[in-house]
C-alpha positions in Angstrom: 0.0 0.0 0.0 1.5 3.0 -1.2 2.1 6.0 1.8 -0.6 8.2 0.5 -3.3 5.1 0.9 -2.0 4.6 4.6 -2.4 8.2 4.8 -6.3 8.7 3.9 -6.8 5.6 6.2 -5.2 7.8 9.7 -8.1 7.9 12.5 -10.9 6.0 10.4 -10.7 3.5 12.3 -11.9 5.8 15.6 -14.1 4.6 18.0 -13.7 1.2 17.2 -12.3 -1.9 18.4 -10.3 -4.9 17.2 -9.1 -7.9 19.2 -5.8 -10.3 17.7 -5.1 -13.3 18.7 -2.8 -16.5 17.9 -4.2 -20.5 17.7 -3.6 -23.8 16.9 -0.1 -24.5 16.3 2.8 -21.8 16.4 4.5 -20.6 13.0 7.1 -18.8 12.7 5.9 -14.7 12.1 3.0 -15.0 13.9 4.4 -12.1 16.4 5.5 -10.1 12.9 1.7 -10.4 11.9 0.2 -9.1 15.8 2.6 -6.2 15.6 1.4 -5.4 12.3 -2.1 -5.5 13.2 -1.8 -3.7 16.3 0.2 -1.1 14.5 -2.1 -0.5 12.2 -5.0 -0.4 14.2 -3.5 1.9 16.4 -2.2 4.2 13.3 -6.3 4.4 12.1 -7.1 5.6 15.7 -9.1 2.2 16.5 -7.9 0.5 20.3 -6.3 -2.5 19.8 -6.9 -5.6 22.3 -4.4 -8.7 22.2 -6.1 -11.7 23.5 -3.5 -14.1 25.3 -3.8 -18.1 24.6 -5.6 -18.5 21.7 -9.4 -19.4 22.4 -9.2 -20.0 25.7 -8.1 -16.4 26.6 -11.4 -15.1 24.3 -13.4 -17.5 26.5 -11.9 -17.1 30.0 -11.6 -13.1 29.5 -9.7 -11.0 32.3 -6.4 -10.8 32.2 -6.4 -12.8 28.7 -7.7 -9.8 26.3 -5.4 -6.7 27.4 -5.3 -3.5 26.0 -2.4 -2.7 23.6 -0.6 0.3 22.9 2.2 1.1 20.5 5.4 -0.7 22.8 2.8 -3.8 23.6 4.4 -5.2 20.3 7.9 -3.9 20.3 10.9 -5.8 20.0 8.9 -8.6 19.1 9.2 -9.3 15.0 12.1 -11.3 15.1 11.1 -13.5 18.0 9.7 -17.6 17.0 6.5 -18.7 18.5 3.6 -16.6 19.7 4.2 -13.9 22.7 0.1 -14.1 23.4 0.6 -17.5 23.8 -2.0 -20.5 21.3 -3.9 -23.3 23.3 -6.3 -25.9 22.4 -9.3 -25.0 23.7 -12.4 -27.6 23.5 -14.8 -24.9 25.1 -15.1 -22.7 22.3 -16.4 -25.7 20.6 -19.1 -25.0 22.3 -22.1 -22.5 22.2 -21.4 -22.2 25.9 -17.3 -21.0 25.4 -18.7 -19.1 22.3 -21.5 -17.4 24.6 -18.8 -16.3 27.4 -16.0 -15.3 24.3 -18.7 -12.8 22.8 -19.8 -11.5 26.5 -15.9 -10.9 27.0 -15.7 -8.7 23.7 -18.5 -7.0 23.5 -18.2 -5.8 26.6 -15.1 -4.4 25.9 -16.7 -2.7 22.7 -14.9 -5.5 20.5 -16.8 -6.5 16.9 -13.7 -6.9 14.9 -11.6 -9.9 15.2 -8.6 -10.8 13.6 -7.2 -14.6 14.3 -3.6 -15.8 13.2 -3.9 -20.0 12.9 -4.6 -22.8 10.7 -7.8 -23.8 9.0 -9.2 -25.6 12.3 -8.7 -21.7 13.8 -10.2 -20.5 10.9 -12.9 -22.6 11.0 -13.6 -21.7 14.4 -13.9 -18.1 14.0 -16.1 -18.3 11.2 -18.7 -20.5 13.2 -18.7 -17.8 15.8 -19.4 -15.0 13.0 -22.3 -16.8 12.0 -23.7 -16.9 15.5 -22.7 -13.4 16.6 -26.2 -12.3 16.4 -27.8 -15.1 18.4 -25.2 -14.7 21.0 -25.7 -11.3 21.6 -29.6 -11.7 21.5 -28.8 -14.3 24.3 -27.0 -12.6 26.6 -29.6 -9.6 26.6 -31.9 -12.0 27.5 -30.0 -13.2 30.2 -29.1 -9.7 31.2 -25.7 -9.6 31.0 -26.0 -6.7 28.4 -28.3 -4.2 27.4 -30.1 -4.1 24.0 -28.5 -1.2 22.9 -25.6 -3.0 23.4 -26.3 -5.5 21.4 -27.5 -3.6 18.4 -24.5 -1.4 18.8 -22.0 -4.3 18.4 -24.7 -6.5 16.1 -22.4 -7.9 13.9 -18.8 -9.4 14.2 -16.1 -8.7 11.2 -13.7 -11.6 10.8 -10.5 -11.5 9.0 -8.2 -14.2 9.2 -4.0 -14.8 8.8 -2.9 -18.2 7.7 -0.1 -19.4 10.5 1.2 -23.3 9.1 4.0 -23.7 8.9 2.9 -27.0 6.1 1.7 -24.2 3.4 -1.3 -26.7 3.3 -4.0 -23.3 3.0 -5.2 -23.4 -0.4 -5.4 -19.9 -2.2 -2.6 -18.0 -1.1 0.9 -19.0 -2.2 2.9 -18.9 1.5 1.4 -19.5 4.4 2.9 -17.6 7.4 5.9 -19.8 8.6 6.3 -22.0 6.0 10.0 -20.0 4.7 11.1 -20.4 7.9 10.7 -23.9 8.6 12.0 -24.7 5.2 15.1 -22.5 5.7 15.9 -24.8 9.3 15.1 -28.1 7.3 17.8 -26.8 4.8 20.2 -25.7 7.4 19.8 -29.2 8.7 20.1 -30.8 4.9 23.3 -28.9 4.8 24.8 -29.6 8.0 24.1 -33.4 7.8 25.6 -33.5 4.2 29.2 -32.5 5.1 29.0 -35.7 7.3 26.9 -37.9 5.4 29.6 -37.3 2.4 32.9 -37.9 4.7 31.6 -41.7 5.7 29.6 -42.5 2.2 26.3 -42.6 4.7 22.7 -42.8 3.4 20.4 -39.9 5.5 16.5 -40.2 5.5 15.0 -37.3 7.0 11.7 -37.1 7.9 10.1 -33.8 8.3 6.9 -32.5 9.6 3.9 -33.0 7.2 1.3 -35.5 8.2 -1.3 -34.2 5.5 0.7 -31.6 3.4 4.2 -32.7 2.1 4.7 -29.3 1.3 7.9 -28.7 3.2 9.1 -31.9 2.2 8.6 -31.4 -1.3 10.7 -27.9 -1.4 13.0 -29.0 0.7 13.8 -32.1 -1.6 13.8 -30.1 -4.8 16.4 -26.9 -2.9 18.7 -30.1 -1.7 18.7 -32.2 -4.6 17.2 -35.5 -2.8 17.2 -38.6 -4.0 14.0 -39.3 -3.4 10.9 -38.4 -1.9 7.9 -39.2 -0.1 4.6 -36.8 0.3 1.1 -38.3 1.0 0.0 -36.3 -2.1 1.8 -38.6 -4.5 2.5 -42.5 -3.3 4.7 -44.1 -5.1 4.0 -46.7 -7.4 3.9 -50.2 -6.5 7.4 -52.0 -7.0 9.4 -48.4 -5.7 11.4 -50.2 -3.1 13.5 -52.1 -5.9 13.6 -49.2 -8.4 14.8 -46.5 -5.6 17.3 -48.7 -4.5 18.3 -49.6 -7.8 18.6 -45.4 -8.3 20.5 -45.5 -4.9 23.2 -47.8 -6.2 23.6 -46.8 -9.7 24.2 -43.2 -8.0 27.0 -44.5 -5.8 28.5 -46.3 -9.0 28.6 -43.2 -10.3 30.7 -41.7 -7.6 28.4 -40.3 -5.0 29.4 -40.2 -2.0 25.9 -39.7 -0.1 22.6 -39.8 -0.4 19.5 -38.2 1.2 16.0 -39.3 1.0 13.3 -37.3 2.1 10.2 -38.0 4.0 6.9 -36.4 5.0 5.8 -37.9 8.2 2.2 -38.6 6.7 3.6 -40.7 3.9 1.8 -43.2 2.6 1.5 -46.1 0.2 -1.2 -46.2 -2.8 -3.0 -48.6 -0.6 -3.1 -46.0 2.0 -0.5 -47.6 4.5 1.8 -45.3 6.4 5.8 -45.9 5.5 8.0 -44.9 8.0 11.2 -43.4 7.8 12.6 -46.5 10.0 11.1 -48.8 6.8 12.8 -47.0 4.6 16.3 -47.0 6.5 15.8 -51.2 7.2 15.3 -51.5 3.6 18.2 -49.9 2.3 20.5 -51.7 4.8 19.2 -55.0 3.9 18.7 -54.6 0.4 22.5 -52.4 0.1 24.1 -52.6 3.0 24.9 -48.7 2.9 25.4 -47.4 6.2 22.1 -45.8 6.3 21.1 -43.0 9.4 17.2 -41.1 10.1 16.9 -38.1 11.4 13.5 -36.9 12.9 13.9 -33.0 12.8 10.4 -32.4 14.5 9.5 -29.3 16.7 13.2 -27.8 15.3 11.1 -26.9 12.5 8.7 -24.8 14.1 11.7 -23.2 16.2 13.8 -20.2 16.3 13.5 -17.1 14.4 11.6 -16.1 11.6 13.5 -15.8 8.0 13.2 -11.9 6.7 10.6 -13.2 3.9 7.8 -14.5 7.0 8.8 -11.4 8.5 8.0 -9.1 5.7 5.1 -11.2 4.8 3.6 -11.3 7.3 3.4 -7.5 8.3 1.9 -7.2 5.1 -0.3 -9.0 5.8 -1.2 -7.9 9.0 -1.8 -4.3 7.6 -4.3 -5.9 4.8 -6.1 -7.6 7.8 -6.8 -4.1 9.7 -7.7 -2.5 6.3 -10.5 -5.4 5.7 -11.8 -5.2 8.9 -12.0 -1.3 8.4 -14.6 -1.9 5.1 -16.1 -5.2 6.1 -20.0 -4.3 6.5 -22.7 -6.8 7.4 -23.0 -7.8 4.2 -19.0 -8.3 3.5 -18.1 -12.4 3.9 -15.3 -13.3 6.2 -12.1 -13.6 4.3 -8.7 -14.7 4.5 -5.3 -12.4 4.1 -3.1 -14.4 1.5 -0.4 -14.0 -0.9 -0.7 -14.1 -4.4 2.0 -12.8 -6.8 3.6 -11.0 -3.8 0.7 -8.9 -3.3 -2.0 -9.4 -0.2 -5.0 -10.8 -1.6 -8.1 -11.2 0.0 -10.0 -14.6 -0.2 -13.5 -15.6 0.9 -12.8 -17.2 4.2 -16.1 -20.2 3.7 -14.5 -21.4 0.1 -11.0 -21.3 1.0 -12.0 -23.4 3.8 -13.4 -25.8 1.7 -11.0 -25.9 -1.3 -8.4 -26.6 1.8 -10.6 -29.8 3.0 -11.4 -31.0 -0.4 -7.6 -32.1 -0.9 -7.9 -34.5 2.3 -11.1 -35.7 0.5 -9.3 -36.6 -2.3 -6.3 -37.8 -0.7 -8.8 -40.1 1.1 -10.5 -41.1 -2.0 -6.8 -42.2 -3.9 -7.7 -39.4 -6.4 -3.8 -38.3 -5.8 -3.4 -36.8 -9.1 -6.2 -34.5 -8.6 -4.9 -33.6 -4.9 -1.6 -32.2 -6.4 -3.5 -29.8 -8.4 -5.7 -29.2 -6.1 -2.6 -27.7 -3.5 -2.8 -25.2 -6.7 -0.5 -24.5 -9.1 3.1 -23.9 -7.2 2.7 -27.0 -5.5 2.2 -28.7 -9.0 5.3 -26.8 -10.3 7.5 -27.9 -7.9 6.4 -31.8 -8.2 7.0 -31.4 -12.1 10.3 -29.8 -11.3 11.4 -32.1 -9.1 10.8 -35.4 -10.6 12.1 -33.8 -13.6 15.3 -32.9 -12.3 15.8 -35.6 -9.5 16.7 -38.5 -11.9 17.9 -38.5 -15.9 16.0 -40.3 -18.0 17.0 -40.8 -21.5 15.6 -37.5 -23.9 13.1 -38.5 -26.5 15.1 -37.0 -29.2 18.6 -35.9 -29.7 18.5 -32.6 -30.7 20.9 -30.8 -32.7 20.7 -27.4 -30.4 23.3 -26.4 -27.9 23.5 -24.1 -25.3 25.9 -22.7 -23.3 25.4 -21.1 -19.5 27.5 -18.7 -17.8 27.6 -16.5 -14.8 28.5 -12.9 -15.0 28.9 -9.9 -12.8 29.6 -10.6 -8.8 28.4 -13.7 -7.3 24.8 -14.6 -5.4 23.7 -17.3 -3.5 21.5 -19.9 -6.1 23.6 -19.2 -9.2 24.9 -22.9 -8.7 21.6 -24.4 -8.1 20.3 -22.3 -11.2 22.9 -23.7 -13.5 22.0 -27.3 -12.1 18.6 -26.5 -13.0 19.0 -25.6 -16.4 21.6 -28.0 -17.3 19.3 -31.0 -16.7 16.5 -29.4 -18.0 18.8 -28.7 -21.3 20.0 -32.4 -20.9 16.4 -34.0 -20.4 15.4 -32.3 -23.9 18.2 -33.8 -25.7 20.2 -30.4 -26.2 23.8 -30.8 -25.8 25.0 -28.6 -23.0 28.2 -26.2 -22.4 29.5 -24.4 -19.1 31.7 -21.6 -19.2 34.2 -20.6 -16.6 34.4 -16.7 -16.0 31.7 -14.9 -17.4 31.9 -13.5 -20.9 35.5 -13.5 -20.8 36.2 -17.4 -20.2 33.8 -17.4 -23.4 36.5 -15.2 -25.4 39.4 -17.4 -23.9 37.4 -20.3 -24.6 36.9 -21.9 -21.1 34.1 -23.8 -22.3 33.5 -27.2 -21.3 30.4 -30.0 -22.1 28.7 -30.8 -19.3 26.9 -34.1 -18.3 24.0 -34.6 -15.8 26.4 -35.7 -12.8 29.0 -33.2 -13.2 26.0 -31.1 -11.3 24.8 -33.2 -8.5 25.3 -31.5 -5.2 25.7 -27.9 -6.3 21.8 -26.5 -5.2 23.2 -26.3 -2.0 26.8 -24.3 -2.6 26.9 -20.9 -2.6 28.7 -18.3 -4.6 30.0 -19.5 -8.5 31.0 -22.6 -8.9 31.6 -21.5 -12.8 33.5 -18.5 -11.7 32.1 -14.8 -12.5 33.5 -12.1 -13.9 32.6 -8.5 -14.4 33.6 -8.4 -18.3 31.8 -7.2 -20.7 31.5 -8.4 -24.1 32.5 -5.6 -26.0 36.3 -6.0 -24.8 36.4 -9.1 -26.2 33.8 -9.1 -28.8 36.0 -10.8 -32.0 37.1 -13.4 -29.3 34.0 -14.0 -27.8 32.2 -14.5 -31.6 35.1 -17.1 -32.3 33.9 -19.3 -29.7 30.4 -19.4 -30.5 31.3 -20.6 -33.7 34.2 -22.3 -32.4 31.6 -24.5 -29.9 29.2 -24.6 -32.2 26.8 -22.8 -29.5 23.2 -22.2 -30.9 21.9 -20.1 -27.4 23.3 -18.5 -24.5 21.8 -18.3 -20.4 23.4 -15.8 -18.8 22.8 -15.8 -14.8 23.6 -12.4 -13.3 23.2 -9.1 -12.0 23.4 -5.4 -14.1 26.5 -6.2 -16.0 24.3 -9.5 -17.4 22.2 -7.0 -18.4 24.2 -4.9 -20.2 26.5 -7.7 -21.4 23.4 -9.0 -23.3 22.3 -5.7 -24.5 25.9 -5.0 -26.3 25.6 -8.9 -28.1 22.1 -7.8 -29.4 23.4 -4.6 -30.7 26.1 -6.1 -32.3 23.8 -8.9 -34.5 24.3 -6.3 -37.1 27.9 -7.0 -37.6 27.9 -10.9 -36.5 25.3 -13.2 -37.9 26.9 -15.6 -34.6 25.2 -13.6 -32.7 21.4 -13.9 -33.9 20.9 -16.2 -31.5 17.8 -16.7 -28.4 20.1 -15.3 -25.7 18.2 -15.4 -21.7 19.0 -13.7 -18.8 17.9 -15.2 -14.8 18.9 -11.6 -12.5 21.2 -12.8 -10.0 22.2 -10.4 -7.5 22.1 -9.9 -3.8 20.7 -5.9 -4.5 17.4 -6.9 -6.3 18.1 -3.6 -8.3 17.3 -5.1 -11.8 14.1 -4.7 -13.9 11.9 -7.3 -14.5 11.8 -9.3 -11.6 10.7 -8.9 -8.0 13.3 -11.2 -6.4 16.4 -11.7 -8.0 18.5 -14.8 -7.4 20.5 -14.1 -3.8 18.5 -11.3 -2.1 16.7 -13.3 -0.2 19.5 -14.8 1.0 21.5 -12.1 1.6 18.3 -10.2 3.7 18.6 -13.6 5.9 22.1 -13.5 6.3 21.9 -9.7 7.4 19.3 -10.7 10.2 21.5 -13.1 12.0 24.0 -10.6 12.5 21.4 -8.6 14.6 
């Protein structure tokens, strides 16, 4: 929101009321999202309540729903976990909890509500927006409040903030804690890797997921896994002999570990759990690799949230107030979610039900349809990695060639960009070049074929493993030509920053005196500043963002 929107919304919020609070299970950003929203609802002149532990608070009252003021909140965005405290709370599942939760806010002036949790939270608060009405009308007949009261506070405006840390909330593309968690289960990937390599050990990791296998879906395509388990997608019958067969034929091929990657609700097309401890027993009997699990569990929820659930969610946050600002009567509840890096709002009832749907399916073996029901990122990133996880032999050989380079200074995920596009190059049938040093290993020829191996490992190295300079093409121009023609090259990839940009720019403007160079020529932005066009994350910024908030 730009700052003269925030502007015409200062004070319009006076003389009302809006309550936060945290439930179900922690994620990581949920205290970025109640500072936002008590910010903001302090900024538009409304009074801000926090409600301490989730439900229970709203239905116990007291102590539980305090007053907030600007410093309530501060000091709190980089902190894990929830300050106002989540709890399971079986009274509210009740008319009798929900009767003593809208006696606690209305007395307080409260009809605006804003609840941080999963779809079970969601759920909850939408139940109790439905019976608002018939609530109030019972407590005036009880006389615990007036009827002017209850017409003065007759209806209750819900807005709700996806914390899951499983991404499992269909219609926005992050859920609030999911980049957090998958940044630990990467930290982990990475740590374990150094050892796993040193004694030729097998790792199966199993990671938090028991309906969703969203964070072990991403976190098997940013390590590179071997292979990978999700209840979205069992594998097919017959997949302990053919993933051990991939297991060994990757060892014979000089690999020196392995990782395989488990959701913990993974299951079999007949619907039977497997078990990471299955999975480790049958790659010791069947291969006798020394073979190791690791359970990451509540680590995942842990620690501090990465920049991106920090930014997103006081994004967020600040959408929430503004919907509860225009909500009328007539507006449904709705959701805060993310779609193209923009807040979106999304009828709370549907998204609900789009969410539950995929269990239904799941439940039903209709797996296929329970991928693309998780929406289209989730679908992606299956496609992508079972594309890029093992080769299979191209359709057709292809007669096209391209060659990938990096250029300008280096960024963290140039090396697992090059991966990417090699095997996605190698997959089609192209044949496939890497050049050493930017444009100017091109002009001194450091070009070299590449196979599908020479690439395992690098998603997780940082910096170039190619080498990058800042040269640009016009100082070696007759040089550079050469070895196009030299190599036979037929299209470039250029990963970079500004100088990729302008090194690309001075090739197409000299097509006029090289036919070599009238050639499809693509450029992914790599660099740590985000300050090229085109693009609203560049390859390394979010990286570099994280690695600037654990200095602090």
């Amino acid at each position: 929101m730009s700052s003269a929107g925030l502007e015409k919304l200062r004070m319009t919020g006076a003389g009302r009321a809006i309550a936060a609070l945290t439930s179900g299970g922690d994620a990581q950003g949920m205290n970025a999202a109640i500072r936002a929203v008590t910010r903001m609802g302090i900024y538009v002149g409304a009074k801000v309540y926090l409600v301490y532990e989730g439900y229970q608070g709203l239905v116990d009252g007291g102590d539980n729903i305090k007053l907030a003021n600007w410093q309530s909140v501060t000091n709190i965005i980089q902190l894990g976990g929830t300050v106002i405290g989540s709890a399971r709370c079986k009274a509210f599942t009740t008319r009798e909890g929900r009767l003593a939760a809208a006696f606690n806010l209305v007395k307080r002036g409260i009809s605006n509500l804003c609840v941080c949790g999963g779809d079970g939270s969601l759920t909850g608060a939408n139940i109790f927006r439905a019976e608002w009405s018939g609530l109030l009308e019972e407590l005036v007949q009880k006389g615990r409040i007036t009827a002017e009261t209850a017409q003065k506070h007759g209806h209750l405006n819900i807005v709700g903030l996806v914390g899951s840390i499983d991404n499992d909330f269909c219609g926005t593309d992050m859920t609030i804690g999911a980049d957090s968690a998958l940044n630990r289960i990467t930290e982990i990937i990475d740590a374990i890797t150094t050892t796993a390599t040193s004694h030729q050990r097998t790792f199966v990791l199993e990671v938090m997921g028991r309906h969703c296998g969203y964070l072990a879906l991403v976190s098997a395509l940013a390590s590179g896994a071997d292979w990978l388990f999700i209840p979205e997608a069992p594998p097919e019958d017959g997949w302990e002999e053919l993933m051990c067969a991939r297991l060994e034929e990757s060892r014979s091929k000089g690999c020196r570990l392995n990782i395989i990657i488990i959701a913990e609700g993974a299951i079999s097309r007949s619907g039977e759990a497997i078990t990471s401890n299955y999975i480790k027993d049958l790659v010791v009997s069947r291969l006798g690799y020394d073979t190791r699990v690791t359970v990451l569990g509540h680590v995942q929820r842990g620690g501090t949230p990465s920049a991106f659930d920090r930014v997103l969610s006081s994004k967020l946050g600040v959408e929430a107030v503004v919907a509860l600002l225009e909500a009328t009567p007539d507006t449904p509840a709705c959701v805060i979610g993310l779609s193209g890096n923009q807040a979106v709002r999304l009828p709370l009832v549907e998204a609900v039900e789009m969410t539950k749907e995929v269990q239904r399916a799941m439940n039903e073996k209709r797996f296929e349809e329970a991928i693309q029901l998780r929406g289209r990122s989730f679908e992606n990133n299956w496609s992508i990695y079972k594309l890029l996880a093992y080769q299979k032999p191209a359709a057709v050989q292809s007669e096209h060639s391209i060659a990938i380079l990096n250029v300008g200074a280096p960024a963290a995920g140039m090396n697992a960009a090059v991966r990417s596009a090699v095997r996605v190059a190698l997959a089609s049938g192209h044949r496939v070049y890497i050049v050493n040093d930017g444009f100017e290993g091109l002009a001194k020829g450091a070009v070299n074929e590449v196979s599908w191996n020479q690439v395992a490992g690098w998603t997780g190295l940082g910096g170039s493993l190619l080498g990058t300079k800042r040269t640009l093409p016009s100082t070696c121009m007759d040089k550079l030509v050469e070895n196009l023609n030299k190599f036979s090259i037929h299209s470039l990839l250029v990963i970079g920053g500004f100088e990729a940009y302008e090194g690309v720019l001075e090739l197409v403007e000299a097509r006029g005196r090289y036919d070599e160079l009238c050639i499809p020529m693509c450029i992914i932005p790599a660099t740590i500043s985000n300050n090229v066009p085109g693009t609203e994350f560049s390859l390394g910024s979010d990286t570099a963002v994280n690695a600037a908030m654990s200095t602090q």
